[in-house]
N, C-alpha and C positions, 0 to 999 in steps of 0.2 A: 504494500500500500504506500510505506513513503519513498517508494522508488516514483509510481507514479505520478504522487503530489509532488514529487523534485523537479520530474520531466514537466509538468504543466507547470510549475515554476521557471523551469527555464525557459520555456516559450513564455511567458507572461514579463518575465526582465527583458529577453529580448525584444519583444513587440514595443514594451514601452521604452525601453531606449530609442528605439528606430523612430519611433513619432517624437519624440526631441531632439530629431538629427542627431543623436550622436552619430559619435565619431567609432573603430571598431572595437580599440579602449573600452571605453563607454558601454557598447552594447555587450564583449564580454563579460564586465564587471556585473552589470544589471542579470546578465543570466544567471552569475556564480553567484550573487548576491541573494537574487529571488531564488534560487534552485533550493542554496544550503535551506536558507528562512522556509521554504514551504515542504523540504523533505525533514525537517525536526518535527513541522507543523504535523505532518504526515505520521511521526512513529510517535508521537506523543498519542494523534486521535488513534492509532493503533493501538496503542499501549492500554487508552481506557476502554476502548469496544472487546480490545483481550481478558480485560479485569472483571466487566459487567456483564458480558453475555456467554462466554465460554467456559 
């Protein structure tokens, strides 16, 4: 699960870099930035759906 909140993060920094012109700096950063942020996001909501329901 937080693989694929990482990947829809990293298409989500990418996209929004590219709509503020960044530069290709810019858009890696926004990807690594959004990927790491929304693949923690990811094993954390893992973590509780493992704790409640299973």
């Amino acid at each position: 699960m937080y693989i694929i909140t990482g990947l829809i993060g990293i298409l989500l920094g990418v996209v929004s870099a590219k709509r503020r012109n960044g530069k290709l700096a810019d858009i890696l950063h926004y990807g690594a930035a959004f990927g790491i942020a929304f693949a923690v996001l990811g094993f954390i909501l893992a973590l509780i759906i493992e704790k409640n329901f299973y």
